[in-house]
C-alpha positions as a printed NumPy array, in Angstrom:
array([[164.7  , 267.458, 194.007],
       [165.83 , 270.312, 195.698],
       [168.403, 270.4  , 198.278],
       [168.824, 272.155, 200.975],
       [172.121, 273.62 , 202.512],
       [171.682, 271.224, 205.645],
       [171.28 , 268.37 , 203.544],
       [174.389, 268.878, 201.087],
       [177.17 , 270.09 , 204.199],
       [178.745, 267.261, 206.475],
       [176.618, 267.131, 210.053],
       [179.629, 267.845, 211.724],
       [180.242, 270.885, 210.074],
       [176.773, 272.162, 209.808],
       [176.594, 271.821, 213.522],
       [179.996, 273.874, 213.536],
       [178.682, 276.483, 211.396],
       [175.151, 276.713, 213.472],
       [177.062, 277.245, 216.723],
       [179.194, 280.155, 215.06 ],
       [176.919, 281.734, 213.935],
       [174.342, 281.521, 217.42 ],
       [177.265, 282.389, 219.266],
       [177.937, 285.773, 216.795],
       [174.167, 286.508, 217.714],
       [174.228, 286.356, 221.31 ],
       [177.725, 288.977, 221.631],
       [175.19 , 292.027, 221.978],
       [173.457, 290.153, 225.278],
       [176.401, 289.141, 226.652],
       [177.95 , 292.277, 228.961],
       [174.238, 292.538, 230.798],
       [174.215, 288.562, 230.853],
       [176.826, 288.703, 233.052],
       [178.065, 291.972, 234.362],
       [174.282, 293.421, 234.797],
       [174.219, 294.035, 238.774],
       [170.63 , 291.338, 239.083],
       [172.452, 289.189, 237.097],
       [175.86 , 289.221, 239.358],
       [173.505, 288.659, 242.271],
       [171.886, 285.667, 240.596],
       [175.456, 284.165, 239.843],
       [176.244, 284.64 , 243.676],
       [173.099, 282.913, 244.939],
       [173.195, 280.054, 242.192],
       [177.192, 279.617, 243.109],
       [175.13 , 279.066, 246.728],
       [172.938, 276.357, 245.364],
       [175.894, 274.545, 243.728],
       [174.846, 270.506, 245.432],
       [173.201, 272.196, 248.234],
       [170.701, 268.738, 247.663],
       [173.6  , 266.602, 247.051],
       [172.5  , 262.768, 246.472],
       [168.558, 263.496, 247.188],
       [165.248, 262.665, 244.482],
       [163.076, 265.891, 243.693],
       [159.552, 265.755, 241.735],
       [159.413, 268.203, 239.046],
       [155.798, 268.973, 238.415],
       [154.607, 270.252, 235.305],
       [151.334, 271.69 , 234.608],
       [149.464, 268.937, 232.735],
       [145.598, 267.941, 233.01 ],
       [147.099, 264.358, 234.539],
       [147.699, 266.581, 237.854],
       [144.225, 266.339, 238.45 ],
       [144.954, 262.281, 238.294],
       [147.961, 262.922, 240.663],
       [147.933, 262.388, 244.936],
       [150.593, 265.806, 244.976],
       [149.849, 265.519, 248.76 ],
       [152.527, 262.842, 248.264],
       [155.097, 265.709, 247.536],
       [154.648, 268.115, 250.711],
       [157.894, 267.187, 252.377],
       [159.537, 266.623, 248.772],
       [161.664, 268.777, 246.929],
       [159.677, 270.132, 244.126],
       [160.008, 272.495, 241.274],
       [157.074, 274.009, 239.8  ],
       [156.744, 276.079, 236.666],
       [155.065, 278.944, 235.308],
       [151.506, 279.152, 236.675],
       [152.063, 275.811, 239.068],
       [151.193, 278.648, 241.739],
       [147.736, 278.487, 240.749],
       [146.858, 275.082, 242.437],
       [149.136, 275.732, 245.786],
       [145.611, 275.82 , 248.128],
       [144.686, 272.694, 246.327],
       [148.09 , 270.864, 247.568],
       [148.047, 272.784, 250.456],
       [151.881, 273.418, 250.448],
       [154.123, 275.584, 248.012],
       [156.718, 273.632, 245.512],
       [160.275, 274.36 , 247.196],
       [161.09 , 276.153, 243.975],
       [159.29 , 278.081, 241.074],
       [160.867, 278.049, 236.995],
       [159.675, 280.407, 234.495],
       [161.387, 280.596, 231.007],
       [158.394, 281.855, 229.331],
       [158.421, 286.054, 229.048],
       [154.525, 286.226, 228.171],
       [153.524, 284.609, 231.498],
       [156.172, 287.032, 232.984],
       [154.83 , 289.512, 230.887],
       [151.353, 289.027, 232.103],
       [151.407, 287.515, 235.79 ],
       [154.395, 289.554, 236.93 ],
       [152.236, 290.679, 240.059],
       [151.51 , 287.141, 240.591],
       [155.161, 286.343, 241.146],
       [155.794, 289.089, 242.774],
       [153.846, 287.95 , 245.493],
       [155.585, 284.531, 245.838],
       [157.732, 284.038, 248.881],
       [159.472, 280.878, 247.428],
       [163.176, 281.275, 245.284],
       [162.26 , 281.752, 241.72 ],
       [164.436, 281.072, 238.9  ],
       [163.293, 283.142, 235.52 ],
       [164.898, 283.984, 232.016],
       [167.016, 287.191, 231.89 ],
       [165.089, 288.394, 229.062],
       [162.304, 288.989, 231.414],
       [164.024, 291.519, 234.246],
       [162.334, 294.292, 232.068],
       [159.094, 293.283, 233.645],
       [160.552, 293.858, 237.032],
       [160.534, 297.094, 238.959],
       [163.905, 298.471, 238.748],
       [162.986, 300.142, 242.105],
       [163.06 , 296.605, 243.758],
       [165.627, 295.896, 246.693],
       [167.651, 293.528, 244.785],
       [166.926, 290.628, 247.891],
       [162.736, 290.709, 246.565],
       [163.691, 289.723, 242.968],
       [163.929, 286.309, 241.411],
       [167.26 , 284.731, 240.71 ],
       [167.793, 285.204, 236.233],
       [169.082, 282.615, 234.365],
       [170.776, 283.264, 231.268],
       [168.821, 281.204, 228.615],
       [168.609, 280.82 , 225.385],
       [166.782, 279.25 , 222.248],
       [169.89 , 278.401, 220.431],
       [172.502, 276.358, 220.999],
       [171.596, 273.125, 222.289],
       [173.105, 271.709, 224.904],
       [172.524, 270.695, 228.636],
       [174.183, 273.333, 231.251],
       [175.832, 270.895, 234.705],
       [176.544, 274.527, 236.28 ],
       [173.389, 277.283, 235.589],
       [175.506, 280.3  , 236.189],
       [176.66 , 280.049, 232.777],
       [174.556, 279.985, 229.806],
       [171.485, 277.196, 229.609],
       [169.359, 275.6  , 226.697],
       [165.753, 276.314, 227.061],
       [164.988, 273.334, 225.19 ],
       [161.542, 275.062, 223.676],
       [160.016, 274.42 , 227.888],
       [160.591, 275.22 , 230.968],
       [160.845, 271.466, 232.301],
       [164.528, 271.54 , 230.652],
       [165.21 , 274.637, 232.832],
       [163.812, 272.522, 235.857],
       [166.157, 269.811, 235.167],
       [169.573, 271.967, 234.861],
       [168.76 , 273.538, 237.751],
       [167.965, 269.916, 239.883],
       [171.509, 268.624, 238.629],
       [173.257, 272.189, 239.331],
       [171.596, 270.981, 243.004],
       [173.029, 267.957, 242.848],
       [169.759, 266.174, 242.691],
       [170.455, 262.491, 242.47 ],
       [167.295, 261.655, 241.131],
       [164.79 , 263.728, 238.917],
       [161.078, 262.683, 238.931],
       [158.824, 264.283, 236.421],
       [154.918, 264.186, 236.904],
       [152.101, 266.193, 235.174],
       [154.644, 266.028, 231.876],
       [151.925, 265.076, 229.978],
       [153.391, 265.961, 226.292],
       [150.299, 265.994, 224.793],
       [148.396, 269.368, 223.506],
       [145.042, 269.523, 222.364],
       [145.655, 272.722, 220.922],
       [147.285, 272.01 , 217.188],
       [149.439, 274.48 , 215.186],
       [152.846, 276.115, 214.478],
       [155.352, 275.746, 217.142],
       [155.706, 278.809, 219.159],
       [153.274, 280.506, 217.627],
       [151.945, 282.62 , 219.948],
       [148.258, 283.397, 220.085],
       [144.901, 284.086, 222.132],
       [143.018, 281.679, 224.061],
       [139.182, 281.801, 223.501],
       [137.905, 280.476, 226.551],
       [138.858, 277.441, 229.165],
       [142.534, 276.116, 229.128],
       [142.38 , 272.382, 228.073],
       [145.545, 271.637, 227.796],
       [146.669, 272.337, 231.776],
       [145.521, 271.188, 235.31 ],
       [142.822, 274.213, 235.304],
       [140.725, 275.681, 232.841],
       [141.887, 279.329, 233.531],
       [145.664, 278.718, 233.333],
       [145.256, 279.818, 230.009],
       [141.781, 281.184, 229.908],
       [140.155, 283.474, 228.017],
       [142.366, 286.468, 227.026],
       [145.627, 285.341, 228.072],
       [148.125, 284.932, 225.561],
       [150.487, 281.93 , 225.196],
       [152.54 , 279.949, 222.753],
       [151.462, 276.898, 221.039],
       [154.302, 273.887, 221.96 ],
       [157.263, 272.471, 220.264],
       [157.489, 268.936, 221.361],
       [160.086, 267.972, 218.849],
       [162.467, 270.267, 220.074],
       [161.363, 269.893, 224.055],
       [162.601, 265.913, 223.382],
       [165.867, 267.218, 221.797],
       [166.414, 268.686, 225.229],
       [165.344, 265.652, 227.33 ],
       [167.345, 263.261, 225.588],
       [170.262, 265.685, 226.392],
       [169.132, 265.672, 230.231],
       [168.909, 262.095, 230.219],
       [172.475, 261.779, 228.603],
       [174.126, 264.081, 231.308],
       [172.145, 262.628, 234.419],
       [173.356, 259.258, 233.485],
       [176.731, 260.097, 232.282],
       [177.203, 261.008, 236.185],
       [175.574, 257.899, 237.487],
       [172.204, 259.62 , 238.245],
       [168.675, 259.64 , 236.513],
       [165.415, 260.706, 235.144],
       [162.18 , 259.099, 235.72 ],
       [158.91 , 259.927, 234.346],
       [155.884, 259.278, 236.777],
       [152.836, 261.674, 234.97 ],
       [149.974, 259.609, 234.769],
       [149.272, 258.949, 231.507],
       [152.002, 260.586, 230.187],
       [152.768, 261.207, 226.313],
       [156.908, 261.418, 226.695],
       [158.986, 258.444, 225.363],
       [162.161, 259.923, 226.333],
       [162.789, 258.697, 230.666],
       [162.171, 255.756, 232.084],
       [158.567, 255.184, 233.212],
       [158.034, 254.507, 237.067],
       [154.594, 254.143, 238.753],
       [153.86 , 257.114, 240.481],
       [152.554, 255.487, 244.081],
       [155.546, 253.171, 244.163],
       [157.431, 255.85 , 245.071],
       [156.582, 256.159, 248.314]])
């Protein structure tokens, strides 16, 4: 049988050598990661942030079809992170999440006007401040966060480097313990696609969005990449890890929901 080098070289060492080498790839990001003038400014306001919701619970809503099985009017006097196109049902709750996450650069890519016109704080992936106006007064852009595919790990302080952890819900959860959140509450984390193939390949859609609260999320035209679950639950397990390590915790309330990883609570006994 064939072996691979993984398979023959210790763990420990493997892991070693993976780091190296994702750390050798990164050096050519790494002056605009942190000496880029957006990116100084984003430090600055995330140094801000640092427990500013010391010891409180926040909801972070993802963008699952279970929303639509969700009372969200719960949430309007919550702290709440949304992500990517959450935007999209605001009338519907009739309130804006405190705080918007975007880690993914083709809905950047193709919604930037859509952001634009957000008045909440938004926290999105350096790799997508080429899709901003340079022309911008530095106060109307979103705060960047330095993320990354490689190099797993879960990020206490977001001013340095974070995980993406193949979604943005890993993103949402840095951020909450950066905050200080005492509790994290996930709903509409349905981890469950009805669209199959390659993770993160990236493709088309052909008509209505199934896999999201609305059928034009992803509609017809708009291109988007397919999920990696496996590697999403590398990154929860790591969230879970570091929020109980300091004596706080994760809780999964989506109705219905697909995820293993958290604790299941019942969403209405929350309140």
């Amino acid at each position: 049988m064939k072996q691979t080098f993984k398979s023959i070289i210790p763990q420990p060492l493997w892991q070693f050598t993976r780091d190296a080498y994702d750390s050798v790839r990164r050096i050519p990001e790494l002056p605009d990661a942190y000496f880029h003038p957006w990116r100084r400014e984003s430090i600055k306001r995330l140094a801000e942030l640092k427990n500013i919701h010391k010891g409180k619970r926040a909801f972070i809503i993802g963008n699952g079809p279970s929303l639509k099985q969700t009372d969200i009017s719960k949430l309007k006097n919550e702290i709440t992170f949304g992500m990517n196109r959450i935007y999209l049902a605001f009338p519907e709750f009739g309130f804006s999440t405190t705080y918007l996450c975007i880690t993914n650069d083709l809905v950047v890519e193709q919604f930037v006007d859509d952001i634009n016109t957000l008045t909440i704080p938004k926290f999105i992936a350096w790799r997508s401040h080429r899709h901003f106006n340079p022309q911008l007064p530095i106060t109307n852009l979103p705060t960047f966060i330095y993320t990354t595919y490689t190099g797993p790990r879960f990020t206490a302080d977001v001013r340095a480097r974070v995980w993406e952890g193949a979604t943005v819900t890993n993103l949402a959860l840095q951020l909450a313990f950066h905050m200080g959140i005492e509790q994290s509450i996930l709903i509409g984390v349905d981890h469950n696609f009805t669209s199959k193939g390659d993770a993160n390949k990236t493709i088309v859609s052909q008509g209505d969005d199934p896999n999201h609260f609305a059928p034009n999320y992803f509609g017809k035209g708009i291109k988007w990449q397919l999920p990696d679950l496996d590697t999403s639950e590398i990154g929860y397990a790591f969230a879970r890890d570091a929020y109980q390590k300091a004596g706080r915790q994760v809780l999964d309330a989506t109705v219905g929901g697909k995820l293993t990883i958290f604790p299941k609570v019942e969403y209405n006994s929350l309140f």
